[in-house]
Backbone as a ProteinNet text record, in pm:
[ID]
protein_1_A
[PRIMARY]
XXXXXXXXXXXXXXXXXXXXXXXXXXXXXXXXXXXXXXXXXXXXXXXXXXXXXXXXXXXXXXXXXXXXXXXXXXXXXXXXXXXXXXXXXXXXXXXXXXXXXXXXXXXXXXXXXXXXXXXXXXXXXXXXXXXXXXXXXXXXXXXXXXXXXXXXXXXXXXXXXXXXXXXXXXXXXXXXXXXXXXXXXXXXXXXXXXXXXXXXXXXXXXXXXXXXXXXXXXXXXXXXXXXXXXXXXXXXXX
[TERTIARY]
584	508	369	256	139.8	123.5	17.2	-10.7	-164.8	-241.2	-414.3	-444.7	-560.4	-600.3	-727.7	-763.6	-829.5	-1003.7	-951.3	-1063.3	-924	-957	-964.7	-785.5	-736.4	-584.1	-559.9	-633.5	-615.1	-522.5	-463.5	-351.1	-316.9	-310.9	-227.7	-140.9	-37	146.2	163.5	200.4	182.7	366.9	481.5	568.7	587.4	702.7	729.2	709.2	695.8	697.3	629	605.3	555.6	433.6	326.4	194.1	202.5	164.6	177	17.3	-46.4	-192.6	-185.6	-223.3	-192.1	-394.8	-335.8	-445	-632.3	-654.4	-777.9	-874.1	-1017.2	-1071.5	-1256.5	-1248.1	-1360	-1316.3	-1367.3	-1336.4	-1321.2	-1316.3	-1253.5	-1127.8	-1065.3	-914.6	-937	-876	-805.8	-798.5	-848.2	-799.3	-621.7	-519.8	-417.6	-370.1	-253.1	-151.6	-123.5	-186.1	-167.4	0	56.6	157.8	265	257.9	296.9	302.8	411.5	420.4	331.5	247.5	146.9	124.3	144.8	152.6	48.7	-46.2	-131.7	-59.7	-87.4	-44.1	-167.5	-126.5	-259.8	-181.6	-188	-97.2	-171	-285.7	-371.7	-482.6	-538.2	-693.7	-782.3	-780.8	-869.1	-984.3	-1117.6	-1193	-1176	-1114.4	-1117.8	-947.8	-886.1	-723.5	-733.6	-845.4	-842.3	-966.3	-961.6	-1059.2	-1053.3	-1144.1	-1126.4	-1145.5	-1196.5	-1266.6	-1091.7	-1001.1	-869.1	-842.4	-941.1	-877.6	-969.4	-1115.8	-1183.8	-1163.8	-1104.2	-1059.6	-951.2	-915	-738.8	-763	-841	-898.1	-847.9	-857.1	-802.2	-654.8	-607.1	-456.7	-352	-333.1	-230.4	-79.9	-66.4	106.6	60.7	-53.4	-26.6	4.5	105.7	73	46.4	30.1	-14.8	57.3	56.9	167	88.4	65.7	-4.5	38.1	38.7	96.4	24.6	69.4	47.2	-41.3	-48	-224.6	-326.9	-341	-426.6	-459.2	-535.6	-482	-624	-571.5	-636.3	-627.2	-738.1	-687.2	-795.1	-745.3	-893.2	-957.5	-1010.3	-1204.7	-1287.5	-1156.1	-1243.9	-1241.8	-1136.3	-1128.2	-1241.4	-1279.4	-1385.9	-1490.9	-1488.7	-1649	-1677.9	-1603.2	-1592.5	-1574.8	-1547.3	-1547.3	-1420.7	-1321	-1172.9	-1117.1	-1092.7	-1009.1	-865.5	-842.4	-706.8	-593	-540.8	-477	-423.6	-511.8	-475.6	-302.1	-346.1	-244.8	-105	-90.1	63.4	89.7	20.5	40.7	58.5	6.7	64.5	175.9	206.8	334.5	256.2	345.3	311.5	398.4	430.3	531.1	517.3	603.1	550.2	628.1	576.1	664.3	838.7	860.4	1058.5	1093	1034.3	1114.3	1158.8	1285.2	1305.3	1303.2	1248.6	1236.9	1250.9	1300.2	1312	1213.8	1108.1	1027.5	1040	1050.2	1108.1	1229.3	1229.4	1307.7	1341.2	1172.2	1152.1	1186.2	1255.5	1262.3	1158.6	1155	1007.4	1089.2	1059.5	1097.6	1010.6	958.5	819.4	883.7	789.1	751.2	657.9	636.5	574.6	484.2	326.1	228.6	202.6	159.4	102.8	-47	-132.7	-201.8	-266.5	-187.3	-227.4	-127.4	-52.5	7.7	131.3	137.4	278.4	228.9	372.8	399.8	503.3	498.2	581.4	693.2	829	900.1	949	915.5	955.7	1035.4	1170.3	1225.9	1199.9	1172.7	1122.6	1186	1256.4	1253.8	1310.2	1407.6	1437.3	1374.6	1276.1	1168	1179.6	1137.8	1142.3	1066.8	925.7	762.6	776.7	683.2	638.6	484.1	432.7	288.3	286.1	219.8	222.3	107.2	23.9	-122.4	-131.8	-167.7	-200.9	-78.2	40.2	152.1	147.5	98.1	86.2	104.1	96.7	92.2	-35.1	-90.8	-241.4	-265.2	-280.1	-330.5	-467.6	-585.9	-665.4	-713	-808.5	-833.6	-914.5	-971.9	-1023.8	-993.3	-848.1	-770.6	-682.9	-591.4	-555.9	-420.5	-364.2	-230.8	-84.4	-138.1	-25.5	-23.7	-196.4	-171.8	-156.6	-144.3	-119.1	37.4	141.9	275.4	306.9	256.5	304	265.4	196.8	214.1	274.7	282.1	392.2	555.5	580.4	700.3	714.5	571.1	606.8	635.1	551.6	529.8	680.7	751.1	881.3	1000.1	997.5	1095.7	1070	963.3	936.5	1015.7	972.1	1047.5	1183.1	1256.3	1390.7	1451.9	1388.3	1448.1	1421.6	1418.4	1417.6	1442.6	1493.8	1545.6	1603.3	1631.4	1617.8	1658.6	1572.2	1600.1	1529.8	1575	1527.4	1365.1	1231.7	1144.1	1093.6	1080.6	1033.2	879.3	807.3	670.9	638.8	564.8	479.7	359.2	290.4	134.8	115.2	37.9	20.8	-72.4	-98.3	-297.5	-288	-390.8	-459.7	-604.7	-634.9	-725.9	-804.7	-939.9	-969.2	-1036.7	-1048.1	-1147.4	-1033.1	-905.2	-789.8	-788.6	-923.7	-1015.4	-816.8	-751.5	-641.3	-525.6	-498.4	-371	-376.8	-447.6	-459	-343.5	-201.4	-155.7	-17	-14.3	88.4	201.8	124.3	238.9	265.4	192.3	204.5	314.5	356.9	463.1	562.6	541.7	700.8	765.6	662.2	726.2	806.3	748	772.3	934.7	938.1	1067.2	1170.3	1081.9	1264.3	1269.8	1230	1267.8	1276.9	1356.5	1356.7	1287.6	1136.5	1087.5	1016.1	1025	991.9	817.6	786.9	609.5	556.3	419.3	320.3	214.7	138.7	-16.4	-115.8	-188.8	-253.8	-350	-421.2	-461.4	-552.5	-648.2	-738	-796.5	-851	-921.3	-1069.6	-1088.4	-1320.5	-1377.3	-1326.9	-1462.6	-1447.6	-1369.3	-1347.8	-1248.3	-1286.8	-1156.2	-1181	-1207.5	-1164.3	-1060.6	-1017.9	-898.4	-755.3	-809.5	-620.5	-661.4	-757.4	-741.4	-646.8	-716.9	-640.4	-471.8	-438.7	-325.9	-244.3	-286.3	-254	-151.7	-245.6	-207.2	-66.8	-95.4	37.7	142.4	101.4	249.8	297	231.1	291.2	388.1	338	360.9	501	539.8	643.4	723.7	712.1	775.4	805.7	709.6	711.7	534.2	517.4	365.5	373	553.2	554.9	504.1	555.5	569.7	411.1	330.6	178.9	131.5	34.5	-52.9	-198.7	-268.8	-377.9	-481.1	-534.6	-641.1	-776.2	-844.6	-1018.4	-1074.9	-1113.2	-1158.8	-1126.4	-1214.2	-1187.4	-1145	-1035.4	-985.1	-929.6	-874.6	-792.5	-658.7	-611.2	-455.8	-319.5	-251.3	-139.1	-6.5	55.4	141.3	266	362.1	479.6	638.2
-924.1	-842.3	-815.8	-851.5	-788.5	-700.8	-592.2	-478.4	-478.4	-455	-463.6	-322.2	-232.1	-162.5	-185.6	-149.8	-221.8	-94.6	-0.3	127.5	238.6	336.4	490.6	501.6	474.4	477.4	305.8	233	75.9	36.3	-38.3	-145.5	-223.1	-320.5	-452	-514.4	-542.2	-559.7	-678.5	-769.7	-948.2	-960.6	-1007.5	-1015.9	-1158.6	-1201.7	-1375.5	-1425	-1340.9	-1432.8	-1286.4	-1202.3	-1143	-1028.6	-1031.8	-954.5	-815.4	-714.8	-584.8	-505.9	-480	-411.2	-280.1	-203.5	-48	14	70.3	145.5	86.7	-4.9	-59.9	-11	-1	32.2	-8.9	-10.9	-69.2	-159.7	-231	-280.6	-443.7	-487.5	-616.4	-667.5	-708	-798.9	-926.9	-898.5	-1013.2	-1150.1	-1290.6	-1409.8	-1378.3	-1439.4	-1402.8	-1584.6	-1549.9	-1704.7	-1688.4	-1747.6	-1777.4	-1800.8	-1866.4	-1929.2	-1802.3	-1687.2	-1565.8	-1494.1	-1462.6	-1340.8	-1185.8	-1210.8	-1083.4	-966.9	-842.2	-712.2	-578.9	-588	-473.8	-322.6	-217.6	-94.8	0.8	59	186	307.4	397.8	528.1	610.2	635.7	669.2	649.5	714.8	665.8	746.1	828.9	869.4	745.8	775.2	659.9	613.4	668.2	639.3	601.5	560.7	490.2	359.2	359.9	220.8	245.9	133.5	13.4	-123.6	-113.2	-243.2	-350.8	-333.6	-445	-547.6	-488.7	-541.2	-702.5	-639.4	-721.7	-849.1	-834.8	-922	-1021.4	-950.9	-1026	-1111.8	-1058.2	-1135.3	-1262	-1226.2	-1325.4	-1480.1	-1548.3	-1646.1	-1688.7	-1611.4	-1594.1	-1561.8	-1609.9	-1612.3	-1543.5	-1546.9	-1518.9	-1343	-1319.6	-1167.5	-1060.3	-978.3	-828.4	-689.4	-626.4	-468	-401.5	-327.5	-187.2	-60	1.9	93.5	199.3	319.2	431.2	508.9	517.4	516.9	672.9	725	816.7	665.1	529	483.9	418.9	486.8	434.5	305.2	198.2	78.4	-4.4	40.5	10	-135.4	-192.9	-318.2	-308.3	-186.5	-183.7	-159	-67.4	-81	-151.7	-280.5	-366.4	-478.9	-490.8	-569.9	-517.3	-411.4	-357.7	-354	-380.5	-410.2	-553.5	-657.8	-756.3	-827.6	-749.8	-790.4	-866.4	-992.9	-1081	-977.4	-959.5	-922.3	-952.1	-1114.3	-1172.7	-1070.9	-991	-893.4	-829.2	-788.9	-690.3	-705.2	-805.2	-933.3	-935.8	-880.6	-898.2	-698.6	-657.9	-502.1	-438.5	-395.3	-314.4	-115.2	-71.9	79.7	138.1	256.1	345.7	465.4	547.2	707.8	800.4	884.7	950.1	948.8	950.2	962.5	894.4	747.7	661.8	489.9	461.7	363.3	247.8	144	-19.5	-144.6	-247.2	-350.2	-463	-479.3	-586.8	-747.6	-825.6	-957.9	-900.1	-940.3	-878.4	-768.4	-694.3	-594.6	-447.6	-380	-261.3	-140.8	-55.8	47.9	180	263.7	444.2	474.8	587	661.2	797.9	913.9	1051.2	1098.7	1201.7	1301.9	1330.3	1279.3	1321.2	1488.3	1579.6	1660.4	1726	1577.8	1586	1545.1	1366.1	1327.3	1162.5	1122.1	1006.3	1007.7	908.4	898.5	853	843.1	768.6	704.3	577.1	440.9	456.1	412.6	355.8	223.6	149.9	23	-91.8	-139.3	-202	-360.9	-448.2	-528.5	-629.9	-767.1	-842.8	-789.8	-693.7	-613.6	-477.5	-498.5	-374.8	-243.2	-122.2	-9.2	38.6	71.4	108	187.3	294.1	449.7	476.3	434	473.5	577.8	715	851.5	829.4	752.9	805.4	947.1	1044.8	1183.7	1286.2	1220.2	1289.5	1376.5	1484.8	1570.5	1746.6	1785.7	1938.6	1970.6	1968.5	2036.5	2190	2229.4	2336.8	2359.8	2457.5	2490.3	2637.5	2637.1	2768.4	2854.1	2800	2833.8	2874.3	2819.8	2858.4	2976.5	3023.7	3152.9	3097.1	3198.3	3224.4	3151.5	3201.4	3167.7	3005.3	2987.6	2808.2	2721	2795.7	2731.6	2735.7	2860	2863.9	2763.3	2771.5	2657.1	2501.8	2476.1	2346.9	2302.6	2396.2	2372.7	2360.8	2426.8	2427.5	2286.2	2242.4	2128	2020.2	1987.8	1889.1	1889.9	2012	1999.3	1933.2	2009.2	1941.9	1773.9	1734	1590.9	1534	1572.7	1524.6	1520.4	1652.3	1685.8	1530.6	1436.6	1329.5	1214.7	1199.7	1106.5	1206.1	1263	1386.6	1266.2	1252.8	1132.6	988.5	998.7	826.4	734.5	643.1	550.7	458.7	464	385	285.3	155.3	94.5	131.6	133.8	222.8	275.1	340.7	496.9	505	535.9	529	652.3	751.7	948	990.4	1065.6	1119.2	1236.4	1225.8	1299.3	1353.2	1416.4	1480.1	1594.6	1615	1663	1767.6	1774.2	1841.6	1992.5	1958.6	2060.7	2165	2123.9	2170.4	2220.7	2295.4	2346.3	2301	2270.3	2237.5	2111.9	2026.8	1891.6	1784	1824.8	1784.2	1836.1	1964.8	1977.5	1920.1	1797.2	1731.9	1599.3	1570.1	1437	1462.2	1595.5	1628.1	1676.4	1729.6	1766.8	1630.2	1534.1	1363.3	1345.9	1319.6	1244	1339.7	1488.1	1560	1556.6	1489.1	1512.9	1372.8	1277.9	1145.4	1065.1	982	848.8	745.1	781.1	659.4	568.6	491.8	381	340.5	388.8	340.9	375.9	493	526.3	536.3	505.3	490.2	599.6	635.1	763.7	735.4	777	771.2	878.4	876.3	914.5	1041.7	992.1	1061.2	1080	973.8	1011.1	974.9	817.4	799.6	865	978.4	1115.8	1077.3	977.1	944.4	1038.6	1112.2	1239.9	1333.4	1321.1	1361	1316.8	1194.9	1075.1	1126.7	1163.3	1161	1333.4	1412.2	1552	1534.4	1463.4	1403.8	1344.5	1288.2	1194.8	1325.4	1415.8	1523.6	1626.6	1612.2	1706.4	1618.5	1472.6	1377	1337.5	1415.9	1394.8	1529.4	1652	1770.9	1767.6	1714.3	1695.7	1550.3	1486.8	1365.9	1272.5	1256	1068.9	1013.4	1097.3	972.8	827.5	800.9	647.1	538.6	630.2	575.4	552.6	697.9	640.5	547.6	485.4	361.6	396.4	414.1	491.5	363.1	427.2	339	366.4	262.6	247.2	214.9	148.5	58.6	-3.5	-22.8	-96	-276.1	-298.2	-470.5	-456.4	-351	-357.3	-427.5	-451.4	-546.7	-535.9	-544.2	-518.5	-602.1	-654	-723	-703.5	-682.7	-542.6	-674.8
-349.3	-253.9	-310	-224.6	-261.8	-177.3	-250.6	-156.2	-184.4	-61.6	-84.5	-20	-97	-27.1	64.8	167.1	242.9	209.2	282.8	303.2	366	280.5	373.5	381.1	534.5	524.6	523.9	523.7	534.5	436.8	469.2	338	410.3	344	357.8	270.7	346	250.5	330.7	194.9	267.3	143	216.1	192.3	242.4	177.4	177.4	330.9	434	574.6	669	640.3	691.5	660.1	721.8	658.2	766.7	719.8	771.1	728.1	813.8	864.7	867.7	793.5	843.7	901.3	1002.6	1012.6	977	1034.2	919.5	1094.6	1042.6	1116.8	1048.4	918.4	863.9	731.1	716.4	524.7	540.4	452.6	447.2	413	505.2	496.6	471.1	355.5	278.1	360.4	312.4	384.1	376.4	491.3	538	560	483.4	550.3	680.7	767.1	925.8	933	871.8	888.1	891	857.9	789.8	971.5	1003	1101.9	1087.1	1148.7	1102.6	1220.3	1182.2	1274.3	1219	1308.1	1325.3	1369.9	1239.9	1291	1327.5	1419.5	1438.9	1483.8	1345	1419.6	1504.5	1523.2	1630.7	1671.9	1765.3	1784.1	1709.4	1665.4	1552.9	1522.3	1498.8	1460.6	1290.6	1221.6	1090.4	1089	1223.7	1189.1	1255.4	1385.6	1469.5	1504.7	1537.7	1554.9	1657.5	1784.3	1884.7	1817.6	1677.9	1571.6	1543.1	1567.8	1529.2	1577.8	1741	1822.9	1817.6	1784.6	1728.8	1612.2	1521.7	1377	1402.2	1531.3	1546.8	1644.9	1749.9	1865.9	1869.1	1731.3	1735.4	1662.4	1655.8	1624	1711.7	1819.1	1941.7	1850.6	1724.2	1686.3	1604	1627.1	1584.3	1659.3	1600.8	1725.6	1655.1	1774.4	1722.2	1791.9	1688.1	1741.3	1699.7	1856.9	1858.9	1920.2	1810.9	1894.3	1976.4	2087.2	2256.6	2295.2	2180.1	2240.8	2234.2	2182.9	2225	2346.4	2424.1	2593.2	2578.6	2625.4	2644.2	2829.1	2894.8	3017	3031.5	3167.1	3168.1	3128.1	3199.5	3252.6	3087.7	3051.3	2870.5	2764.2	2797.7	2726.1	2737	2897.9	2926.2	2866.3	2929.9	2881.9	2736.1	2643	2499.8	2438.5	2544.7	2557.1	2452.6	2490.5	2439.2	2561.8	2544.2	2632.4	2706.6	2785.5	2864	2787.4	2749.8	2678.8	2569.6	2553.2	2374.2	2482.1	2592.2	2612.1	2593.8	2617.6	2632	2456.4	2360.1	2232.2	2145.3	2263.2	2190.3	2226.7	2126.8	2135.3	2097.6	2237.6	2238.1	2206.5	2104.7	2041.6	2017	2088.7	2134.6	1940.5	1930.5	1828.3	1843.1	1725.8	1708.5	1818.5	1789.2	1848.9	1795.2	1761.9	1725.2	1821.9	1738.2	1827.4	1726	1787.2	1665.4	1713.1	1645	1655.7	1601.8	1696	1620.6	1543.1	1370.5	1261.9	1212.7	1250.6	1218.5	1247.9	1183.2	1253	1221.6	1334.5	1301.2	1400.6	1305	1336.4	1335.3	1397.7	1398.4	1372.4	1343.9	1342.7	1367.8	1405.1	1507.8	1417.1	1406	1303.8	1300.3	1252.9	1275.4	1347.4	1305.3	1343.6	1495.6	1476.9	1623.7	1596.5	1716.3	1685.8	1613.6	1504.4	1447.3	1276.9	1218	1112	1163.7	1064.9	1042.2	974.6	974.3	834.8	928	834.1	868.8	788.5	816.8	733.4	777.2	671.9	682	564	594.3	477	363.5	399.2	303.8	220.5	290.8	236.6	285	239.8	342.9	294.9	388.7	391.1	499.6	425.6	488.5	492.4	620.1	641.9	691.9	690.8	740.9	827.3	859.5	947.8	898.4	951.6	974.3	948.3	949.9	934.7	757	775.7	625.3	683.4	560	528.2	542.9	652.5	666.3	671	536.4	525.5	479.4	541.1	545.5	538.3	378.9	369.7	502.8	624.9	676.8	802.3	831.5	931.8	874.2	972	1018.2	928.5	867	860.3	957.4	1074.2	1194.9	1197.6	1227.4	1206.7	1073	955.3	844.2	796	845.1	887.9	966.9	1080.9	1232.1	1125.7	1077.1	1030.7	908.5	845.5	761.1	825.2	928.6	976.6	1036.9	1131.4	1212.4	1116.3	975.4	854.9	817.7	775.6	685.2	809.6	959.3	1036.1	1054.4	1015.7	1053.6	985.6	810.1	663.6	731.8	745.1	788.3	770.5	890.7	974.8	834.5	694.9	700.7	465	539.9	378.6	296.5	199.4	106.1	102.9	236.1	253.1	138.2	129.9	19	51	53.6	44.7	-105.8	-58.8	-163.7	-230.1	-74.8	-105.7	-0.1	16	69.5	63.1	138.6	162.8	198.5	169.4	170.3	161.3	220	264.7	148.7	41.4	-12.1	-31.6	99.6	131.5	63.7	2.2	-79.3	-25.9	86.6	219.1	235.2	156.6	187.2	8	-20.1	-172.6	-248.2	-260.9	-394.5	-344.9	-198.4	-123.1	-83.4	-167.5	-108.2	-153.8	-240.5	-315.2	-224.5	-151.7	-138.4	-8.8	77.2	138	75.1	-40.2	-97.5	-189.9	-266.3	-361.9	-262.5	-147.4	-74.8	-46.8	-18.2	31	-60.6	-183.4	-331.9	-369.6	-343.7	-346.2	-275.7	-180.5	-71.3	1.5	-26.3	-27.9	-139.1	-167.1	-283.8	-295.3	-305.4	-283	-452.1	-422.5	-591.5	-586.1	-506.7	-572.1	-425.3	-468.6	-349.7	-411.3	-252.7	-322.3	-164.5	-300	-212.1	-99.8	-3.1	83.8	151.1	262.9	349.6	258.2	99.7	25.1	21.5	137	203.5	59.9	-6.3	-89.8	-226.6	-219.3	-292.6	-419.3	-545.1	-566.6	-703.1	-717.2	-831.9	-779.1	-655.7	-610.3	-669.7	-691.8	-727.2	-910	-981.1	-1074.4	-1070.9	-984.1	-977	-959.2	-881	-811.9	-947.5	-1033.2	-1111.1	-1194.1	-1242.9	-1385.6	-1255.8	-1154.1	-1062.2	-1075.5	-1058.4	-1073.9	-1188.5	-1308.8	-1457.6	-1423.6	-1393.9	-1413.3	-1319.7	-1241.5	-1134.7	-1169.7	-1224.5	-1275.9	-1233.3	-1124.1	-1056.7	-1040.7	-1233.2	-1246.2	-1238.8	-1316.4	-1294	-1156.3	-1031.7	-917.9	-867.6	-901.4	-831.8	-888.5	-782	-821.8	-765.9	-860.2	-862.9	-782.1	-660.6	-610.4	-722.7	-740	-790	-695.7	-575.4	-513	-397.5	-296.8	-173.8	-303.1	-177.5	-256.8	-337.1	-383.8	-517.4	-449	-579.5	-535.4	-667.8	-558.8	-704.3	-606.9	-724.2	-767.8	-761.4	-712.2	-701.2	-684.6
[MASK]
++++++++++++++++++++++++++++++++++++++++++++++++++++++++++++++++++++++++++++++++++++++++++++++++++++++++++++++++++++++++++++++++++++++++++++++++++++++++++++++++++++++++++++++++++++++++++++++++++++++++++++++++++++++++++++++++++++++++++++++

């Protein structure tokens, strides 16, 4: 398995017959074995999760699809006017929160983001990968009490649904914009699921965050498992 980070929440996971897209919306992707079953994810429309740019990069690849969870509304008139062929439509797949579907081989569960859209777990080839999009513990010193309760409650019932299921890897927003609490839905994940290797995410550029992140996952005892991003293109070997 390789795993590439692309930009921001972007990755790309290229497994013996099948390549998996998370979220890319700017950066550069990796040249890709055509020959390879390949699936675009977009957990929402957020401008920093998708991108019409998807459908451009893909244009001449008739065997890719996307699976897009269904706040992204894509009708004609704005596909033309963006100058996306029609053709794309016959190639997406739409997926509402907490809902299971089996794609080709693939199977894909979603959860109810907190913020907007969904997260992924997807078993694949034997694999089992956890993209969260937006799905975190958003707490904010600047909001109210009531809404920093209410999202902690909605964040932990999500977990609830998937309490120590086994992931091979995990992809987890560590947001630095959340300045002392930016750590704390990336360690409730890492506690109440089994997962063997994650790599951090939607950190804005900000990567003295993963070094903060780094000294909490010694202090809690799954430093082994992170894999510390440096860099758009980094790549690892797994």
């Amino acid at each position: 398995m390789k795993v590439t980070y692309i930009y921001h929440s972007s990755f790309m996971v290229e497994l013996s017959h099948t390549v998996l897209i998370f979220d890319y919306f700017k950066g550069v992707i990796p040249k890709i074995n055509t020959d390879k079953d390949i699936y675009v994810f977009s957990s929402h429309k957020h401008h920093d999760h998708f991108s019409l740019e998807i459908f451009q990069i893909f244009k001449n690849n008739p065997k890719v699809k996307f699976i897009l969870s269904n706040d992204i509304k894509l009708n004609d008139k704005y596909l033309e006017k963006n100058d996306i062929d029609l053709e794309v439509k016959e190639r997406i797949i739409n997926i509402r929160a907490n809902q299971s579907i089996c794609v080709d081989e693939m199977q894909i569960k979603t959860l109810k983001s907190t913020d907007l859209g969904v997260a992924f777990c997807i078993e694949v080839e034997g694999q089992s990968i956890y993209h969260a999009g937006d799905l975190n513990w958003w707490h904010w010193s600047e909001e109210s009490e009531d809404y920093n309760l209410n999202m902690e409650r909605q964040f932990k019932k999500q977990l609830e649904g998937i309490e120590n299921q086994a992931f091979d890897i995990a992809f987890l927003p560590v947001d630095a914009r959340q300045e002392d609490y930016f750590w704390w839905g990336f360690d409730y994940f890492m506690k109440h699921t089994n997962t063997k290797i994650v790599f951090p995410m939607h950190f804005w550029e900000d990567y003295t965050v993963i070094d903060r992140l780094e000294k909490i996952a010694k202090e809690n005892g799954y430093e082994r498992k992170l894999y510390k991003v440096k860099g758009d293109g980094q790549e690892w070997e797994i």
